[in-house]
N, C-alpha and C positions, 0 to 999 in steps of 0.2 A: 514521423516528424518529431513528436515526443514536444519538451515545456523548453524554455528560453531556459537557461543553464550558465552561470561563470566558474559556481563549485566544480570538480574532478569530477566529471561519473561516479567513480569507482565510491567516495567516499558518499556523494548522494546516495548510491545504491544501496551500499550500509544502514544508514540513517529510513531511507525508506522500507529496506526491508524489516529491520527492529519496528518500523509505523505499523506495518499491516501485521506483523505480528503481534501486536496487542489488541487485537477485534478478535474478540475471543472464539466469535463464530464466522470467520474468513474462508474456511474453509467450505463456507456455502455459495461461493461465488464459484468454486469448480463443483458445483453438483455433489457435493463428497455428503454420507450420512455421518452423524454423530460416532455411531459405530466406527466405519472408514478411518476416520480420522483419529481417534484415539489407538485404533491398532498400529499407526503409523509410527517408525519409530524415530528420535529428535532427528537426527540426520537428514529424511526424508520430509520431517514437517519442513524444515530449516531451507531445504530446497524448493521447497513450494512457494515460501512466503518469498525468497528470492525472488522465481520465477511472478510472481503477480506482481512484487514487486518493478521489475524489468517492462512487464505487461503495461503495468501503469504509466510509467514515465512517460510511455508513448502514447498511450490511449488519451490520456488527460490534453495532449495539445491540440486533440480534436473536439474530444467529450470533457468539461473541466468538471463535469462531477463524476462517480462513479460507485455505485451502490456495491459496499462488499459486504454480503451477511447483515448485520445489525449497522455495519459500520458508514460514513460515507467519505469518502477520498475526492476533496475539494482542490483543484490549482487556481489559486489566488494570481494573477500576472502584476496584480499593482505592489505588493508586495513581495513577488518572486517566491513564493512558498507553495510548499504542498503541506494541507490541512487533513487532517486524521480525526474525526468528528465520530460521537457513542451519542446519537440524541443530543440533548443539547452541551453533551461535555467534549472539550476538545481533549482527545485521548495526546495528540501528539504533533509537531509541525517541524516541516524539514525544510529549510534555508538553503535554498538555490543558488546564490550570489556570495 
């Protein structure tokens, strides 16, 4: 089903993937070790962060939080945003509308 949307996709998608790219430990939502991940090389992280990114947009219209790593990926609907939270810091938010 994925979140209410008037922005492009394409350019959401951008935006959300640069979000979950900055939870510096993301790569624990696909079961990856510290190892794994740093042998990966940028090409390969770059399409990861896509893919969870993609993951998410739909997950959130059913789940509107979603624990990544340290991180937590909030969709707000009064707002239209998707929220990118480290604890109590908001690392990042993406404007839907």
């Amino acid at each position: 089903m994925g979140v209410k949307h008037g922005r492009d996709y394409s350019e959401i998608l951008v935006d959300l993937t640069g979000a979950v790219g900055r939870i510096s430990d993301g790569y624990i939502f696909f079961e990856m070790e510290p190892e794994e991940w740093v042998s990966l090389p940028e090409e390969s992280k770059q399409e990861v962060w896509e893919a969870l990114a993609e993951d998410l947009f739909y997950a959130l219209g059913n789940e509107p939080v979603i624990q990544v790593g340290s991180g937590v990926v909030m969709y707000d609907k009064e707002t239209h945003r998707i929220n990118i939270l480290l604890g109590d810091e908001d690392l990042a938010s993406v404007v839907l509308v």
